[in-house]
N, C-alpha and C positions, 0 to 999 in steps of 0.2 A: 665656765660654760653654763647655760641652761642645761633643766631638766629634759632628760633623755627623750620625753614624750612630745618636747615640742619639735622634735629635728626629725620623726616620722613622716617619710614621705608619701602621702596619702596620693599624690598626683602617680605615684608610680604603680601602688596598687592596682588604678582605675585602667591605667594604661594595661597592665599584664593581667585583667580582667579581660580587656579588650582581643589580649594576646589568647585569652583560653575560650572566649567566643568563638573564634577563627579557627581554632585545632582543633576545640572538639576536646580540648581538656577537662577533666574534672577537680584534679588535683595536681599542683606545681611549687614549685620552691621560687623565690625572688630573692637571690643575694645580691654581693658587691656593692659597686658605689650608691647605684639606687632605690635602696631601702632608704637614704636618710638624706635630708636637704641638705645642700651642701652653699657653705661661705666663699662662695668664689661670684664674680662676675657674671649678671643676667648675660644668660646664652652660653653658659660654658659652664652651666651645673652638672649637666648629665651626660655624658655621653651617648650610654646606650643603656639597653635594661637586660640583666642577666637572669635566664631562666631554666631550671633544672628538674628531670622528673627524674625518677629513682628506674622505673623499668624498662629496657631497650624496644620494647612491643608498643609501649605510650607513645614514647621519643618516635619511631616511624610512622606511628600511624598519625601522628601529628603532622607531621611533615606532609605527609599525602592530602591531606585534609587542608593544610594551608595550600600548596598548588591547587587543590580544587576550589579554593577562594580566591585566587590567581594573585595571592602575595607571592614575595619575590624570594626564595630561596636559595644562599648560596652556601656552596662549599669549595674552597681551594681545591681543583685538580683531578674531583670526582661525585660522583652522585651525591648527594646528601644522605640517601638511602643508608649508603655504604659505609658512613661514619657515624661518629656521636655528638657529631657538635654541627652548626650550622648557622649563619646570619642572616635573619628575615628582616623583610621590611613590609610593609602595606602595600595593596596594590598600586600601581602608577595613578597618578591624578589624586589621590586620595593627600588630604590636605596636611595631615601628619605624618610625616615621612618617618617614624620612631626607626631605630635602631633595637633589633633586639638581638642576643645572642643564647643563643637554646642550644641546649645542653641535654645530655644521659651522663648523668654521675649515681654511682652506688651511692656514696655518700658526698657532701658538699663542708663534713665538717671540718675537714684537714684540707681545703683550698686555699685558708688565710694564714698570714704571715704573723701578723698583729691581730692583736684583739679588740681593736677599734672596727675591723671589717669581717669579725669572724662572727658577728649575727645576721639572723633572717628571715625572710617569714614566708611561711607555709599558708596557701592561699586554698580554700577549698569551694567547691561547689555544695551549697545548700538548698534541695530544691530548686526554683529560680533565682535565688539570691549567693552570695559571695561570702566567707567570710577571711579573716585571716589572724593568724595568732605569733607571734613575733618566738622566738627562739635562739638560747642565747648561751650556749652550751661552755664558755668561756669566761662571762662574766663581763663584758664586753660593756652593757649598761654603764656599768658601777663606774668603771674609769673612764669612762664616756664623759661624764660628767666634772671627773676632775682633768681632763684634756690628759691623762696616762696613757703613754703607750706600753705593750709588753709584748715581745716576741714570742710565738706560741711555743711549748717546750716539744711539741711534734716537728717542729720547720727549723732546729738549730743549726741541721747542715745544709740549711739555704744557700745559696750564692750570695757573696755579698755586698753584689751591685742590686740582685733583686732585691735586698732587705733594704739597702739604701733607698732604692726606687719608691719602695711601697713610704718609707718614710718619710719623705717629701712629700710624694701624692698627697699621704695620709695631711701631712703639718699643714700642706696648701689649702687642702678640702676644707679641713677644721678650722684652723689659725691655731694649731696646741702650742705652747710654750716649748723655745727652741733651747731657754737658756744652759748653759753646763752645770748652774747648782739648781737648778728650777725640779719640774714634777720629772720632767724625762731625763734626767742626769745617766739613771740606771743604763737606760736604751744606747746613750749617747755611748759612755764608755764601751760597752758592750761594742757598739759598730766599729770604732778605734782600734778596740781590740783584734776582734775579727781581721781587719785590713791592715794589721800588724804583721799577720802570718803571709805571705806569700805565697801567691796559686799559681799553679799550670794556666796557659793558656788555652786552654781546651775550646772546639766550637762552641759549646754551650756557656762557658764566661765570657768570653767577647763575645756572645751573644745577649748576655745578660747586664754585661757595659756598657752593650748600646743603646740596650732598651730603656737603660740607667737616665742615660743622653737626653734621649730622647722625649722620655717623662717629666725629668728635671726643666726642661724648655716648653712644654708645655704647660707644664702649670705654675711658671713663671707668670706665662700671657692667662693665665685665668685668673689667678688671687685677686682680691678689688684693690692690695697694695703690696704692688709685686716689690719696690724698691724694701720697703719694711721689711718683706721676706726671704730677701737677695741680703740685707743686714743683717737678720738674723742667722741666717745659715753663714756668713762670714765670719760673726762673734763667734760664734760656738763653733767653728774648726769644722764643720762635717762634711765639707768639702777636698778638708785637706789631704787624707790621704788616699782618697777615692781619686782624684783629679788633680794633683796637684797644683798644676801649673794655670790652672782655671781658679783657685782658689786665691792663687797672687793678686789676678786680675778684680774677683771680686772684691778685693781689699780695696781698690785704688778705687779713689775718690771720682776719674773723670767716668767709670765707666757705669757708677752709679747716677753721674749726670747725665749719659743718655737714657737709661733708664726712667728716669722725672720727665726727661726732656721730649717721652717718646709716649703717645698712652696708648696706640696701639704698633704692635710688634709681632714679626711673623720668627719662627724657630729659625731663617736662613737670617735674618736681623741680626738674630741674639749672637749665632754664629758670627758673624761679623765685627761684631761688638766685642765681644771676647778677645778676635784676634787683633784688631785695630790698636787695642785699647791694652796687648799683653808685652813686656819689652824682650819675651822671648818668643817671639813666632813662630818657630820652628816647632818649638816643644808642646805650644798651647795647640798649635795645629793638630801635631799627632794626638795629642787627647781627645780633640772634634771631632778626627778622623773616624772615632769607635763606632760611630753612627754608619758608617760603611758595614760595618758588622752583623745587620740586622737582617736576620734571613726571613723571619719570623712577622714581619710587618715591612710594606714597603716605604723605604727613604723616598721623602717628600723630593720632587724632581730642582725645586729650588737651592735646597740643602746637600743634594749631589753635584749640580752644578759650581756651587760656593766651595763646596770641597776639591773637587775637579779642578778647578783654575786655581785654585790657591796651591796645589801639588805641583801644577805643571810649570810655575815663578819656581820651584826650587828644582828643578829639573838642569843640570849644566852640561853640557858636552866635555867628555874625558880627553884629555889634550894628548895626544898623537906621540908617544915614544917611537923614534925612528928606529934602524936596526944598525947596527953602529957594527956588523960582524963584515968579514973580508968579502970584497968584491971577486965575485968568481970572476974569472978571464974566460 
């Protein structure tokens, strides 16, 4: 990989500059994906841009200050006042529709899983001018560079669909090295391991299965070479005991030819593709199905429908036992 200096996303700065014109910020945090340019497909670098102040007094009064600038503020189910987190956008008509998602975090330094996503940079007001200073409290640089992943030793009793989640994301964004003797051998085993042990079904793991799902097909459709990265997580097994029966299917040679054959693809595709393409459909179904599981983000209307009809083919009518006992007179 390049030096760490070059993959600073300066475009992000300028935008959450823009974010702290509009509140009335003076000082904020910019973590997650958008501190660093990302190796995926133009128009599916960024999603959104992640911003954090440390005291709940900043975080509202922010908030009041962006409605007074008539940007667009939401929160799931309640005032935005009344919580700590929130989703703004620019006003309507306003030609960058950015995504941003603001936050009141004490701290921001125990949100990462990995140490690829656990730096960040501290943006402040100087005067009239801006400045910002990267922080990296992890070490995060350093294996930056050799494409290393490391699980942080705060986050070991993670879930371990989120850890897998965040690994993909992460392999996708970067392109790191998937192989089993390569730089991430360490990670790999480790995840094996993890999904060796056998968990409760608890809402929050099939919650965390889906989200699994769900990330895993989306940044299939962003890499600039999804099939390379559909091979690589094939080779190296990291499929296999998170999904079984989805990892068969990745094996097989035709369902990598849709894949080639397709350059762009929607998450209810992929769904498709999977099942078409798996010789047990029953089993690969119920694995797709985990995406029902998502309380937390709503399932695309596509991706419900796909699932929906593919359940109700297996639906049969229970055959009629008559009653074979004495006829009363």
């Amino acid at each position: 990989m390049n030096k760490f200096k070059d993959y600073i996303n300066l475009s992000s700065i300028n935008k959450t500059v823009r974010f702290m014109q509009n509140s009335g910020l003076e000082f904020c945090f910019l973590f997650g994906g958008s501190t660093t340019i990302n190796d995926t497909k133009p128009g599916h670098e960024i999603s959104d841009y992640d911003i954090s102040v440390s005291s709940l007094e900043e975080y509202k009064k922010a908030v009041i200050k962006l409605h007074k600038n008539n940007w667009n503020v939401k929160q799931k189910g309640t005032n935005a006042l009344s919580k700590n987190a929130s989703v703004v956008f620019p006003p309507k008509g306003d030609e960058n529709q950015d995504e941003y998602d603001f936050q009141f975090n004490k701290t921001i330094e125990n949100k990462s899983i990995f140490n690829l996503e656990s730096f960040y940079i501290a943006i402040k007001k100087v005067d009239n001018d801006y400045g910002y200073k990267f922080i990296d409290p992890h070490d995060g640089m350093k294996d930056f560079e050799k494409g290393k992943l490391r699980i942080l030793p705060n986050r070991e009793h993670e879930d371990d669909y989120n850890v897998l989640k965040r690994f993909l994301v992460l392999s996708g964004k970067y392109s790191l090295p998937m192989g089993k003797d390569g730089v991430n051998k360490d990670v790999l085993k480790q995840m094996k391991d993890r999904f060796s042990v056998k968990k409760e079904n608890t809402p929050d793991h099939l919650e965390a299965k889906g989200a699994c799902l769900d990330k895993f097909f989306k940044t299939v459709q962003r890499v600039k070479n999804p099939n390379k990265f559909l091979f690589d997580i094939a080779k190296a097994d990291i499929m296999k005991d998170a999904f079984p029966e989805m990892d068969k299917v990745l094996k097989s040679g035709v369902f990598h030819k849709f894949v080639r054959d397709n350059k762009d693809f929607s998450t209810a595709d992929l769904l498709n593709a999977f099942y078409d393409n798996s010789k047990n459909q029953d089993e690969v179904l119920n694995e797709l199905k985990s995406m029902k599981h998502r309380t937390k983000a709503k399932v695309p209307e596509d991706v419900m429908s796909f699932l929906d009809r593919k359940d109700k083919k297996k639906v049969h009518l229970l055959p009629m036992h008559l009653n074979r006992g004495r006829e009363l007179g």
